[in-house]
N, CA, C and O atoms as CSV, one atom per row, in Angstrom:
chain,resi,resn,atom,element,x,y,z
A,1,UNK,N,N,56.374,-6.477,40.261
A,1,UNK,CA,C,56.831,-5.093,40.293
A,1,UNK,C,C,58.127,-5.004,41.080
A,1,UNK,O,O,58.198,-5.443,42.228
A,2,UNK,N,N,59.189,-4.413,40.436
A,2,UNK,CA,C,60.445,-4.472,41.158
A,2,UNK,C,C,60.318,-2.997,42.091
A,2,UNK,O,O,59.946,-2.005,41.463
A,3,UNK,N,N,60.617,-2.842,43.553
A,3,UNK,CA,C,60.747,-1.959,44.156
A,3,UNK,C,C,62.032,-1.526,44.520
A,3,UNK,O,O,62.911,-2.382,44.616
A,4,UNK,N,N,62.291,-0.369,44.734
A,4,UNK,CA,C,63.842,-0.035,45.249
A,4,UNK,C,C,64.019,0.506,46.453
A,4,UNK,O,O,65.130,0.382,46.967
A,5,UNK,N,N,62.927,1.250,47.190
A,5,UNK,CA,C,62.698,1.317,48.332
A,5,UNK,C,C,61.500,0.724,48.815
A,5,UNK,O,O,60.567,0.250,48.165
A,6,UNK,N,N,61.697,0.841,50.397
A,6,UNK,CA,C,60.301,0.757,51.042
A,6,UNK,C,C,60.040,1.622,52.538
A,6,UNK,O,O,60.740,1.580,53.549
A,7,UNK,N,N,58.939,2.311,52.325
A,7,UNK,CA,C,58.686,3.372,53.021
A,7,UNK,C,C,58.536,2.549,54.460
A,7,UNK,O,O,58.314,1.347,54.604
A,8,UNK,N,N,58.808,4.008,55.918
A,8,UNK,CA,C,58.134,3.094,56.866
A,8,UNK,C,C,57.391,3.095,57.550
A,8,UNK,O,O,56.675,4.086,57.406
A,9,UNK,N,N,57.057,2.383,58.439
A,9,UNK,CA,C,55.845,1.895,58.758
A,9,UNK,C,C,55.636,2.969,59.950
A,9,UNK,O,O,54.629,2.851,60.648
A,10,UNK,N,N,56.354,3.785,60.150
A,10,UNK,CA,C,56.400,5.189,61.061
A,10,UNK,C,C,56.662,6.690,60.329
A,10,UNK,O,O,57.331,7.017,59.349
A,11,UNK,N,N,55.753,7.500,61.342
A,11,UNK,CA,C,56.278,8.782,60.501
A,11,UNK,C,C,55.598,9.174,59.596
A,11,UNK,O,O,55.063,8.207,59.053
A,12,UNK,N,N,55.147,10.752,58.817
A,12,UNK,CA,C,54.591,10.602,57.592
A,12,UNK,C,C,55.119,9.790,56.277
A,12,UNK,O,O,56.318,9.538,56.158
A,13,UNK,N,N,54.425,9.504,55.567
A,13,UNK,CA,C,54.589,9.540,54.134
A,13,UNK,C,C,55.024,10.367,53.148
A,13,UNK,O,O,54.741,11.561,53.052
A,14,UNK,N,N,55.910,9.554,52.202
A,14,UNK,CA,C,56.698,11.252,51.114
A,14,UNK,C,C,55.032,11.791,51.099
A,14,UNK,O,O,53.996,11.230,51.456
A,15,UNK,N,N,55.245,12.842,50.642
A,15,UNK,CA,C,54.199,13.286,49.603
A,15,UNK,C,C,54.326,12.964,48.429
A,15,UNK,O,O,55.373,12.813,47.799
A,16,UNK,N,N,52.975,12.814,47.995
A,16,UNK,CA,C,52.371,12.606,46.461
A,16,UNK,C,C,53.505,12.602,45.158
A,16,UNK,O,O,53.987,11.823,44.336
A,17,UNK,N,N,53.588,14.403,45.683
A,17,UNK,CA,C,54.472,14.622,44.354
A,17,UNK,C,C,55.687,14.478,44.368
A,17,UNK,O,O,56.457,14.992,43.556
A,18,UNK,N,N,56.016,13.707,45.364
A,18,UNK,CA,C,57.820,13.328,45.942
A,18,UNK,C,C,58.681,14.778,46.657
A,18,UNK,O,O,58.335,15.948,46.492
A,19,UNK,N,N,59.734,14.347,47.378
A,19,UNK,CA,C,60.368,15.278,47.731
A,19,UNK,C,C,61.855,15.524,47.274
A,19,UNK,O,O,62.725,14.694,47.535
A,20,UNK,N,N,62.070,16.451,46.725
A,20,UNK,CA,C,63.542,16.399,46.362
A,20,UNK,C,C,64.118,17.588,47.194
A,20,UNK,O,O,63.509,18.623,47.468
A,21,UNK,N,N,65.627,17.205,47.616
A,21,UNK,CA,C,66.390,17.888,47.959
A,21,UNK,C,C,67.623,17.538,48.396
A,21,UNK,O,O,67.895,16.545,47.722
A,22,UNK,N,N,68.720,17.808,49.271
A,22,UNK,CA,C,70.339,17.761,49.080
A,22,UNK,C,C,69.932,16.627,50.178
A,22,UNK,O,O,69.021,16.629,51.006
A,23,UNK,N,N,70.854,15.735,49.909
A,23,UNK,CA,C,71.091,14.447,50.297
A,23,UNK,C,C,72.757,14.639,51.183
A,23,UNK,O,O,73.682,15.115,50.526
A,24,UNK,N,N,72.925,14.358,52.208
A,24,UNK,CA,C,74.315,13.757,53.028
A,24,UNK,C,C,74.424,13.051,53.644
A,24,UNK,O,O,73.833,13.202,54.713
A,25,UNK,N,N,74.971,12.193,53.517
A,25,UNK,CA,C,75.396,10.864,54.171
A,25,UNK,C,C,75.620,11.633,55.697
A,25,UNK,O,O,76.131,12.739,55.870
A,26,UNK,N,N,75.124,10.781,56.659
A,26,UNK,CA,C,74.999,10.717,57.907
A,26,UNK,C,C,76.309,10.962,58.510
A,26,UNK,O,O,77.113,10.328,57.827
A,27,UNK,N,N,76.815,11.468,59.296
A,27,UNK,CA,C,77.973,11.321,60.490
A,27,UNK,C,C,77.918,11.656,61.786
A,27,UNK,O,O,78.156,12.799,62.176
A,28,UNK,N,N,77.647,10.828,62.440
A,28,UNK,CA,C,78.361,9.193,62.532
A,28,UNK,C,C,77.035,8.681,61.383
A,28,UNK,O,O,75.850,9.012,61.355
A,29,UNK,N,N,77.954,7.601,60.363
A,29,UNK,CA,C,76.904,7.008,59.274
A,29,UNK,C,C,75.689,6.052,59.497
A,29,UNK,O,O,74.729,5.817,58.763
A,30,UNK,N,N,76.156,5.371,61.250
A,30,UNK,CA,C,74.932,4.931,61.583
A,30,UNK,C,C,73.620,5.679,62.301
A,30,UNK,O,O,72.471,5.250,62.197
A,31,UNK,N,N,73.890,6.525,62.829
A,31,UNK,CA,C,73.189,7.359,63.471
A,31,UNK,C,C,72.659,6.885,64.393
A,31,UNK,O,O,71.509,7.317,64.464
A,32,UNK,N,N,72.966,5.980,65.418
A,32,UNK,CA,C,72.917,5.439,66.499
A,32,UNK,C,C,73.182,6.268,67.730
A,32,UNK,O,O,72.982,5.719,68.813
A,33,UNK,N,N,73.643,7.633,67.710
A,33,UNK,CA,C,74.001,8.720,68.699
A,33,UNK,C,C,73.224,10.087,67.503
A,33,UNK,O,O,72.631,9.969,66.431
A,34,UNK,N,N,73.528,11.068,68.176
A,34,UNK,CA,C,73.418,12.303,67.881
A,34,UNK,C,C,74.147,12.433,66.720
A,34,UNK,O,O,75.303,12.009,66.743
A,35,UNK,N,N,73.409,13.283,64.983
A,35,UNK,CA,C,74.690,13.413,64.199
A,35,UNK,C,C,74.800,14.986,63.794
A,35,UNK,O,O,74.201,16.005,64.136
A,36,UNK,N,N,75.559,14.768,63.152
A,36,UNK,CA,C,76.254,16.573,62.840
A,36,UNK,C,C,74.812,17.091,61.876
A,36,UNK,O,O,74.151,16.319,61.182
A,37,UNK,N,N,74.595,18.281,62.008
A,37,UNK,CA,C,73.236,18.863,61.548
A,37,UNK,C,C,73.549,18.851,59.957
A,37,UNK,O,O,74.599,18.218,59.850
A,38,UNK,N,N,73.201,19.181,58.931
A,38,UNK,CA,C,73.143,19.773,57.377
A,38,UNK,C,C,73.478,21.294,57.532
A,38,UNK,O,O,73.016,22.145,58.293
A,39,UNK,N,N,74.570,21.359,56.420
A,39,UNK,CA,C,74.842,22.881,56.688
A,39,UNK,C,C,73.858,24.060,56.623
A,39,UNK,O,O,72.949,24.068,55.793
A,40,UNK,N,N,74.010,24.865,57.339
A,40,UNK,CA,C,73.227,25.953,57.598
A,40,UNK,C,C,73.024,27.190,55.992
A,40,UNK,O,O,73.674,27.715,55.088
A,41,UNK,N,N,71.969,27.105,56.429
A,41,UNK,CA,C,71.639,27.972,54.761
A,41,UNK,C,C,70.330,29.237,55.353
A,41,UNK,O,O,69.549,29.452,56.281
A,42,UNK,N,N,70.648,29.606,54.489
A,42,UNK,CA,C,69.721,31.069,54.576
A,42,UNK,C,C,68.343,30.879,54.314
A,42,UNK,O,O,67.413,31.349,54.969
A,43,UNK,N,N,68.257,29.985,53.071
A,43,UNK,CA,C,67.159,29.467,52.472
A,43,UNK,C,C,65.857,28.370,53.004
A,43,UNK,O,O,65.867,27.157,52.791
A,44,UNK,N,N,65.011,28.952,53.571
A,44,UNK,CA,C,64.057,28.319,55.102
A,44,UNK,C,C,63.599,27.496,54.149
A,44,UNK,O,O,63.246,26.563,54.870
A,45,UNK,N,N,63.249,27.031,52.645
A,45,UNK,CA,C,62.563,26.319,51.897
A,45,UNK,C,C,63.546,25.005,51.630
A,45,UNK,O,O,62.985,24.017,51.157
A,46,UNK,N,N,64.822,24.928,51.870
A,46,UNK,CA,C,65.716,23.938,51.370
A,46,UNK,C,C,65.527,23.011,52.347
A,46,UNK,O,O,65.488,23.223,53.559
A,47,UNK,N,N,65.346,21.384,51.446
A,47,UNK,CA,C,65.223,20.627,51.858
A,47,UNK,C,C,66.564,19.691,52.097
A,47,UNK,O,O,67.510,19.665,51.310
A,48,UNK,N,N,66.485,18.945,53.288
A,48,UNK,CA,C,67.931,17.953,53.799
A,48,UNK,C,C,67.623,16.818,53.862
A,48,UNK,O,O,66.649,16.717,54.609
A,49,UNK,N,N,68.018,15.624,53.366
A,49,UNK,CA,C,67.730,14.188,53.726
A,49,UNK,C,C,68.909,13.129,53.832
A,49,UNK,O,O,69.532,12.630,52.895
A,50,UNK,N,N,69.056,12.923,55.070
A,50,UNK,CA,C,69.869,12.322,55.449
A,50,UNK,C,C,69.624,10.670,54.827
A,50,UNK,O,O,68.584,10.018,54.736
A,51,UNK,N,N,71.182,10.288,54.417
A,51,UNK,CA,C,71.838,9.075,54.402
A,51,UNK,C,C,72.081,8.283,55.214
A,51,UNK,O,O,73.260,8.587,55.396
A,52,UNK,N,N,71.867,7.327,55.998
A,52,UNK,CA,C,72.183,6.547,56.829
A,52,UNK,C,C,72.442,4.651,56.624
A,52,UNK,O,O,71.814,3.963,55.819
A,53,UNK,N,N,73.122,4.327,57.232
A,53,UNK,CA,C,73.543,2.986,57.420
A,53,UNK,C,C,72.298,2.294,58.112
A,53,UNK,O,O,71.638,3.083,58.789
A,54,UNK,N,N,71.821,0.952,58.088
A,54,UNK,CA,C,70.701,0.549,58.696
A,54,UNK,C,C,70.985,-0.435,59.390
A,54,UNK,O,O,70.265,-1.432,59.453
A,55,UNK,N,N,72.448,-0.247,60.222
A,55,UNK,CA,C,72.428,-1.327,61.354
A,55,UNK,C,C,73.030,-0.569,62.237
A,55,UNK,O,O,73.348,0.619,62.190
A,56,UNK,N,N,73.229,-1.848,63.531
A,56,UNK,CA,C,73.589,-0.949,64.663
A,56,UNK,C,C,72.343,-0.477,65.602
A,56,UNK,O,O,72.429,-0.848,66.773
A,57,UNK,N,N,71.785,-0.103,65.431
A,57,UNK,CA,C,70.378,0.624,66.575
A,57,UNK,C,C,69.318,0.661,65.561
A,57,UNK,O,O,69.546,0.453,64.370
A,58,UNK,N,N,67.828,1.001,66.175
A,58,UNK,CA,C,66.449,0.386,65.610
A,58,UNK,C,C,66.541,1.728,64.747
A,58,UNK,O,O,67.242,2.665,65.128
A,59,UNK,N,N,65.569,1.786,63.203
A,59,UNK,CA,C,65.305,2.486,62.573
A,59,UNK,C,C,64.603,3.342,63.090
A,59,UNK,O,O,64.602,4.428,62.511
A,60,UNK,N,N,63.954,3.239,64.042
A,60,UNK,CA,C,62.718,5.083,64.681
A,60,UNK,C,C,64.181,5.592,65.267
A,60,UNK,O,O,64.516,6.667,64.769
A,61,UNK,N,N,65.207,4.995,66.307
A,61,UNK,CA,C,66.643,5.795,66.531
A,61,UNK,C,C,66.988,6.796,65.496
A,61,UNK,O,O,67.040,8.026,65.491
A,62,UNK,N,N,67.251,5.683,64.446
A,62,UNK,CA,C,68.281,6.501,63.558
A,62,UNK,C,C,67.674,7.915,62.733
A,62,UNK,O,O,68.251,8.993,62.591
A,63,UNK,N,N,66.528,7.569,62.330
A,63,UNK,CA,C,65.211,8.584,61.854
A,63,UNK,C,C,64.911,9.990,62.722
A,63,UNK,O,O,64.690,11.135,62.328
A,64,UNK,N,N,64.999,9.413,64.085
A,64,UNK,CA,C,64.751,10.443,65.216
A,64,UNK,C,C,65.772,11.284,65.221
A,64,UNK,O,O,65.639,12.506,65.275
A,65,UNK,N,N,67.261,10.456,65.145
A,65,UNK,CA,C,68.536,11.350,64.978
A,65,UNK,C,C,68.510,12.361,63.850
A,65,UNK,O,O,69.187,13.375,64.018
A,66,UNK,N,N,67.934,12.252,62.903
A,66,UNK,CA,C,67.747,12.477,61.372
A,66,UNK,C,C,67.360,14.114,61.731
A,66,UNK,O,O,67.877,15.225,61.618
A,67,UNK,N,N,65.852,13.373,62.341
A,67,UNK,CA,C,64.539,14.943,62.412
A,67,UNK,C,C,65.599,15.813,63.572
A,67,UNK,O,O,65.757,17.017,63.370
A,68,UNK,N,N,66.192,15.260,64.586
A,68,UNK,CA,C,66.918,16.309,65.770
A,68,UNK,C,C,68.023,16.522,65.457
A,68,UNK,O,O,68.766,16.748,66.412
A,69,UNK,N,N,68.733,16.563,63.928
A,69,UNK,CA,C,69.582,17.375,63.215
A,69,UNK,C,C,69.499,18.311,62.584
A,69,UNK,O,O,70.291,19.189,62.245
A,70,UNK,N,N,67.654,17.953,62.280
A,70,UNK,CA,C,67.233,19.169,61.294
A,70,UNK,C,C,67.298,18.713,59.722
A,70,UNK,O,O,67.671,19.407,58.776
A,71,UNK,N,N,66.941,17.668,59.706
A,71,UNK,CA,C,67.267,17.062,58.300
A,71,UNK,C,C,65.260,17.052,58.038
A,71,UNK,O,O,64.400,17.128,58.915
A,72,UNK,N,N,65.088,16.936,56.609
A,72,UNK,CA,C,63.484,16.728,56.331
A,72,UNK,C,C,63.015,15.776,56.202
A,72,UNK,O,O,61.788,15.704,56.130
A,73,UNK,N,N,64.044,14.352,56.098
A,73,UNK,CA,C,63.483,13.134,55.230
A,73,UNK,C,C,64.909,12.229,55.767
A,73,UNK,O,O,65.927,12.789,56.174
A,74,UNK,N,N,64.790,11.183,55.700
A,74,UNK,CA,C,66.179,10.115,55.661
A,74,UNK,C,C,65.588,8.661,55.120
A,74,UNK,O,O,64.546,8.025,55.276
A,75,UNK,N,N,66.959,8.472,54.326
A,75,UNK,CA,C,66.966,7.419,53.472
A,75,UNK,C,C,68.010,6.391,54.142
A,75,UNK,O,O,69.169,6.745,54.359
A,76,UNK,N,N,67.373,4.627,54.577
A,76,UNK,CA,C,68.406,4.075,55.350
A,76,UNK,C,C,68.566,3.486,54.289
A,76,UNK,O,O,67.819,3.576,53.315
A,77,UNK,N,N,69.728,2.711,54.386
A,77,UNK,CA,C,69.901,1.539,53.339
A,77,UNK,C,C,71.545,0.165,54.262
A,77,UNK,O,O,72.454,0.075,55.087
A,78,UNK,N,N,70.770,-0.500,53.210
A,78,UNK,CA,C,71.571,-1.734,53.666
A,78,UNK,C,C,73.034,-1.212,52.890
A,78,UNK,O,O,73.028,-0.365,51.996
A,79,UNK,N,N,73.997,-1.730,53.289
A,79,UNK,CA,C,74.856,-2.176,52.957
A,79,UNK,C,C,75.887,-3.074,52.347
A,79,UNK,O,O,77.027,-2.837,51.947
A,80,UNK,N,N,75.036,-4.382,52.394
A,80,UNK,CA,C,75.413,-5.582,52.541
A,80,UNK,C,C,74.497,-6.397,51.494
A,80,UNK,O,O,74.885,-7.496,51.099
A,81,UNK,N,N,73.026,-5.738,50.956
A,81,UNK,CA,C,71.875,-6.753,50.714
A,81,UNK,C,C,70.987,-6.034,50.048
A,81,UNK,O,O,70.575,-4.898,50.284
A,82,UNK,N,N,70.685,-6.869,49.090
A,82,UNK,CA,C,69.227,-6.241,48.425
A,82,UNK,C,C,67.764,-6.076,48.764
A,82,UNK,O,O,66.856,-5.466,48.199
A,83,UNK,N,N,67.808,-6.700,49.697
A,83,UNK,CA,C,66.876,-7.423,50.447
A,83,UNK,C,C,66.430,-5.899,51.198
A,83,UNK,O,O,67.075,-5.108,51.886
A,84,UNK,N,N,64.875,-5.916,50.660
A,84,UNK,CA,C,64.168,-4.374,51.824
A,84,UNK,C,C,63.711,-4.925,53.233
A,84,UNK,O,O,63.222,-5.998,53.586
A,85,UNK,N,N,64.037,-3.857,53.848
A,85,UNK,CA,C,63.419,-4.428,54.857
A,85,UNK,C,C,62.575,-3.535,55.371
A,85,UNK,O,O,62.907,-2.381,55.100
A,86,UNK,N,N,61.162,-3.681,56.308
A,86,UNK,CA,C,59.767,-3.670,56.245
A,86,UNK,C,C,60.885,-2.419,57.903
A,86,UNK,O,O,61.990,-2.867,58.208
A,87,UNK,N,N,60.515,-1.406,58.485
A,87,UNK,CA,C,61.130,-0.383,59.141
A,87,UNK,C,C,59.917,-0.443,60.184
A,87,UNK,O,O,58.928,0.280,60.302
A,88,UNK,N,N,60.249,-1.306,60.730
A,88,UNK,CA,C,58.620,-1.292,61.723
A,88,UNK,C,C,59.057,-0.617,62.939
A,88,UNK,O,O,60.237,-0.866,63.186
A,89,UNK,N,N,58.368,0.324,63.962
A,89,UNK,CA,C,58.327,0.999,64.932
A,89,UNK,C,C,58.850,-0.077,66.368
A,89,UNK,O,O,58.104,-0.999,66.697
A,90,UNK,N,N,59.965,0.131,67.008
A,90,UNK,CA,C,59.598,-0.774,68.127
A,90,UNK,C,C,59.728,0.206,69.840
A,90,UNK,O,O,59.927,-0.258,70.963
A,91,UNK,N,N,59.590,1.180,69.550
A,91,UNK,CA,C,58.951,1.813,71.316
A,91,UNK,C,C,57.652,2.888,70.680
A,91,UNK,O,O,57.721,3.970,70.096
A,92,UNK,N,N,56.971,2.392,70.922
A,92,UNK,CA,C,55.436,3.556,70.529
A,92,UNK,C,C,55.771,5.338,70.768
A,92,UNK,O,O,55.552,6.229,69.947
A,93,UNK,N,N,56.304,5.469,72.024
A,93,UNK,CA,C,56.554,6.667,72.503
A,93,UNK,C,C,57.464,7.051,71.409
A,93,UNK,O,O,56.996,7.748,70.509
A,94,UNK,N,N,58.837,6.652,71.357
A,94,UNK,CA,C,59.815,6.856,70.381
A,94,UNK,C,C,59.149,7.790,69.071
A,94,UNK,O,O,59.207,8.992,68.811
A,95,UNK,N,N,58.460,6.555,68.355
A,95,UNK,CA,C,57.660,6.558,67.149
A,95,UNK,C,C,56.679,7.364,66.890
A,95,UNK,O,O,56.258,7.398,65.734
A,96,UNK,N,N,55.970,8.366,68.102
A,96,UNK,CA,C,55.194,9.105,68.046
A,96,UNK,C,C,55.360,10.670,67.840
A,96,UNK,O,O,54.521,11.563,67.716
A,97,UNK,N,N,57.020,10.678,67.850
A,97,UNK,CA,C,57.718,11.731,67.759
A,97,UNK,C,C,57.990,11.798,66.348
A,97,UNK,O,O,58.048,12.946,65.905
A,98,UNK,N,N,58.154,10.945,65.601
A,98,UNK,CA,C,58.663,10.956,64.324
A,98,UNK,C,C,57.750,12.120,63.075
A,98,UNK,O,O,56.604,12.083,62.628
A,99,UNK,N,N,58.701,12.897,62.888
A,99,UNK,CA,C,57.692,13.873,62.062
A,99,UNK,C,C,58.282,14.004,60.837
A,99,UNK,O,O,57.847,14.777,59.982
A,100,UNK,N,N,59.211,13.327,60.692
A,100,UNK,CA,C,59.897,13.039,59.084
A,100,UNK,C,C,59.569,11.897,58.208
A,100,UNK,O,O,59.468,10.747,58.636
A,101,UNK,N,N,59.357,12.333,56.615
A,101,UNK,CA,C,59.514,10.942,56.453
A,101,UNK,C,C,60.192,9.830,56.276
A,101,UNK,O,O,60.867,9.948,57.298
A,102,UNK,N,N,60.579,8.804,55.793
A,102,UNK,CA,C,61.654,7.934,56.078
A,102,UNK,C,C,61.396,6.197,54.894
A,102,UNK,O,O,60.358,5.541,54.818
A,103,UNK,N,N,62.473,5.974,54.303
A,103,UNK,CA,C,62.746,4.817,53.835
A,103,UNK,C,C,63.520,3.924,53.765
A,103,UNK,O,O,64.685,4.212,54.037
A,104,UNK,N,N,63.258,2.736,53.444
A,104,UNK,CA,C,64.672,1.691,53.316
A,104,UNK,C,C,65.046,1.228,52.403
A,104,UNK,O,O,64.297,0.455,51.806
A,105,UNK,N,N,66.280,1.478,51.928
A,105,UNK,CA,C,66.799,0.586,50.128
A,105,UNK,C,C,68.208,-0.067,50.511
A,105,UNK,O,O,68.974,-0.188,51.467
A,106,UNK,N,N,68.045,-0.455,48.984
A,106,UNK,CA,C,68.956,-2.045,49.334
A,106,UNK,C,C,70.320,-1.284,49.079
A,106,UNK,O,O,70.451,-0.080,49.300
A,107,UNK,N,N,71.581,-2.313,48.467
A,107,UNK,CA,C,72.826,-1.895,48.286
A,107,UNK,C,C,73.354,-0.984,46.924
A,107,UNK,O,O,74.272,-0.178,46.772
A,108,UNK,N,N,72.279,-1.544,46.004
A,108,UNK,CA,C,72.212,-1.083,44.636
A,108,UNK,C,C,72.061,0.161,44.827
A,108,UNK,O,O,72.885,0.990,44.441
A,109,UNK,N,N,71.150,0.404,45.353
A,109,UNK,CA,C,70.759,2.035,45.394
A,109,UNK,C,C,71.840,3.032,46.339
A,109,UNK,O,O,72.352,4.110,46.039
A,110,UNK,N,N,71.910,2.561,47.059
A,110,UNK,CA,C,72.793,2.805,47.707
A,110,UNK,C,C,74.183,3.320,47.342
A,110,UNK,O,O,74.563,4.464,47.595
A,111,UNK,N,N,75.031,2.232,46.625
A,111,UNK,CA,C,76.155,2.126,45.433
A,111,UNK,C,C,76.120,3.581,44.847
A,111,UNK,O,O,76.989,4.444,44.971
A,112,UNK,N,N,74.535,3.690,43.965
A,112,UNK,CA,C,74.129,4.344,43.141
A,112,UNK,C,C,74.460,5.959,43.688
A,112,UNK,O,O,75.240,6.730,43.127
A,113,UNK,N,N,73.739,6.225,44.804
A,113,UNK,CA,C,74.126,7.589,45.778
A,113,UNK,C,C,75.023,7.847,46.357
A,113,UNK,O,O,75.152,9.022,46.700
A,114,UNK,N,N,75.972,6.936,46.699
A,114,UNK,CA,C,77.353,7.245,47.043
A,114,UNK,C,C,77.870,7.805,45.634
A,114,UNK,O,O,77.669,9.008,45.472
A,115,UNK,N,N,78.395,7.240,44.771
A,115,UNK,CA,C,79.030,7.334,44.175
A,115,UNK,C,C,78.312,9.234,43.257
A,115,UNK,O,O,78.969,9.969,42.520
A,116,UNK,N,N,77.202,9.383,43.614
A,116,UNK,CA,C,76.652,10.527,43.255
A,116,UNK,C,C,76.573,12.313,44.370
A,116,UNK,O,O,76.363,13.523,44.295
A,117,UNK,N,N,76.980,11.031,45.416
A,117,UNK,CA,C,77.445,12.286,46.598
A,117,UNK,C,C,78.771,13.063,46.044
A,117,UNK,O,O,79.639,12.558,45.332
A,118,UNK,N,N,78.733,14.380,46.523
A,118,UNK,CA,C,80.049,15.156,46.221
A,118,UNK,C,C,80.946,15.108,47.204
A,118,UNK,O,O,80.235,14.885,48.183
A,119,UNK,N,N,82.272,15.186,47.657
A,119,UNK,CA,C,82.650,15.026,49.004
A,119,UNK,C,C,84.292,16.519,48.839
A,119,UNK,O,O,85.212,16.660,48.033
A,120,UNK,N,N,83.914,17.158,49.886
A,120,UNK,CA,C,84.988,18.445,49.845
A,120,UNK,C,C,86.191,17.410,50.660
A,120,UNK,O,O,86.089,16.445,51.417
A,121,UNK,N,N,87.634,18.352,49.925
A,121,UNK,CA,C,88.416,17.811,50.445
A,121,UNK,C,C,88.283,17.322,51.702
A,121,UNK,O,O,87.455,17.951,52.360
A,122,UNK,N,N,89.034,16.033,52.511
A,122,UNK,CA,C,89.105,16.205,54.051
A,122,UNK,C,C,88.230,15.210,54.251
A,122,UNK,O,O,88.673,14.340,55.001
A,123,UNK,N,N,86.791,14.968,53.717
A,123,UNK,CA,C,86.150,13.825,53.724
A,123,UNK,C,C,84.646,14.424,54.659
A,123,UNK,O,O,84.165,13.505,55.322
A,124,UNK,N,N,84.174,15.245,54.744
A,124,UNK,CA,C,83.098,16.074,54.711
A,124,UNK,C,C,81.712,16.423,53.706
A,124,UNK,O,O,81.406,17.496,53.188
A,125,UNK,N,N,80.894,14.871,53.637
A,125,UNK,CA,C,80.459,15.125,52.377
A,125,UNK,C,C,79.393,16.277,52.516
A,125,UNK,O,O,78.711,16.598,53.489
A,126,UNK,N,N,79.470,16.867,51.081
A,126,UNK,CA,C,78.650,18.279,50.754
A,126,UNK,C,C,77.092,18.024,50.181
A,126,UNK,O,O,76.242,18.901,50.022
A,127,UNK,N,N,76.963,16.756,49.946
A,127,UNK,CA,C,75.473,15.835,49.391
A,127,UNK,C,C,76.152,16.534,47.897
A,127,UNK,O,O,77.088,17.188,47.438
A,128,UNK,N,N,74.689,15.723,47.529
A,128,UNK,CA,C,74.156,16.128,46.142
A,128,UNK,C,C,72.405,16.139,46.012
A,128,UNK,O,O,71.752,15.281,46.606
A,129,UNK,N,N,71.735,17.215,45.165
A,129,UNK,CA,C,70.851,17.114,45.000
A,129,UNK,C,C,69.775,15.132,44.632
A,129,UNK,O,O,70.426,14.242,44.084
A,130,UNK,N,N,68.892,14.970,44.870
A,130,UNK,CA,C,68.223,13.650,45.220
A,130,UNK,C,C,66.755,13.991,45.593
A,130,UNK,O,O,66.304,14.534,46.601
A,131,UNK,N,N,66.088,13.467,44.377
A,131,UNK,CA,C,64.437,13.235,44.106
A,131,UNK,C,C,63.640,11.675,45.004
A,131,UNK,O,O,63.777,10.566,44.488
A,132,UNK,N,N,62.941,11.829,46.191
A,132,UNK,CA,C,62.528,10.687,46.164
A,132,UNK,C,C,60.785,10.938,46.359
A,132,UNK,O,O,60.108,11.640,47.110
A,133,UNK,N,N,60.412,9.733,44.995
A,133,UNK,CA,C,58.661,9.611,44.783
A,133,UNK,C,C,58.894,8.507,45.314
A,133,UNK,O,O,59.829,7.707,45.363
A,134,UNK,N,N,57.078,8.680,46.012
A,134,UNK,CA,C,56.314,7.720,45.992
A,134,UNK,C,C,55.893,7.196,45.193
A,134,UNK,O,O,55.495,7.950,44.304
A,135,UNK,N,N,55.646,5.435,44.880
A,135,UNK,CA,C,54.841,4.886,43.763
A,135,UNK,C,C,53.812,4.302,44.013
A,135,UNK,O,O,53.676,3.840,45.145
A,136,UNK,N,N,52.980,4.174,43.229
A,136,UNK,CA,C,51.779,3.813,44.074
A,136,UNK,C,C,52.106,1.940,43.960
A,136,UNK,O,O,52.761,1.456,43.036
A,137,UNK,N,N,51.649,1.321,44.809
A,137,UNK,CA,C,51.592,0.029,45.171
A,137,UNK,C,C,50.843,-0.807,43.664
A,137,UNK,O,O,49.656,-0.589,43.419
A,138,UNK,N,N,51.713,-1.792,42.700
A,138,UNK,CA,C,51.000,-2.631,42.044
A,138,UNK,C,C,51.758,-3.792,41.377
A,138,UNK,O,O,51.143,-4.639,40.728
């Protein structure tokens, strides 16, 4: 079975029926500090899922940065590699905070969402709408 992400090992799980909503690449893209929130909307039901780079600082960091932007979900991905990698928790405390859910994909996919992000003049990307299911394991 070919996979394209892999969920992690912290944090809830998508739900069932997947979550879709506006996708923006992270800034700062690693999220190794504090990043700029998702623009502000009227609409309390709209969902945000941050883009992020997956090096630089541990994945519960960058995830944590994610949820204390106000984002619903974040998607890390490699850069460099196809290769998933398994997002394992490394400070318990950290990890116990995590109330978003969270995954890791390779470069392909990655490629794939850049090039599907919208970006306003100036270099401020605006996302683009982005569906992510769960599959079941087989």
């Amino acid at each position: 079975m070919h996979q394209n992400a892999l969920p992690a090992c912290f944090g809830p799980p998508l739900p069932v029926e997947g979550l879709t909503g506006y996708m923006i690449r992270a800034t700062p893209p690693k999220a190794c500090h504090a990043i700029e929130h998702p623009p502000a909307t009227s609409n309390i039901s709209e969902i945000y899922i941050a883009l992020i780079e997956g090096s630089g600082c541990s994945f519960v960091e960058k995830v944590l940065h994610a949820q204390q932007a106000g984002y619903q979900a974040a998607v890390v991905y490699s850069a460099d590699s196809e290769r998933l990698i398994n997002m394992m928790p490394d400070d318990k405390k950290t990890q116990q905070q995590i109330e978003i859910p969270s995954l890791f994909t390779g470069e392909s996919v990655f490629l794939h969402l850049q090039r599907i992000l919208h970006y306003e003049r100036g270099a401020r990307p605006m996302g683009s709408w982005a569906a992510l299911r769960a599959s079941p394991a087989g």
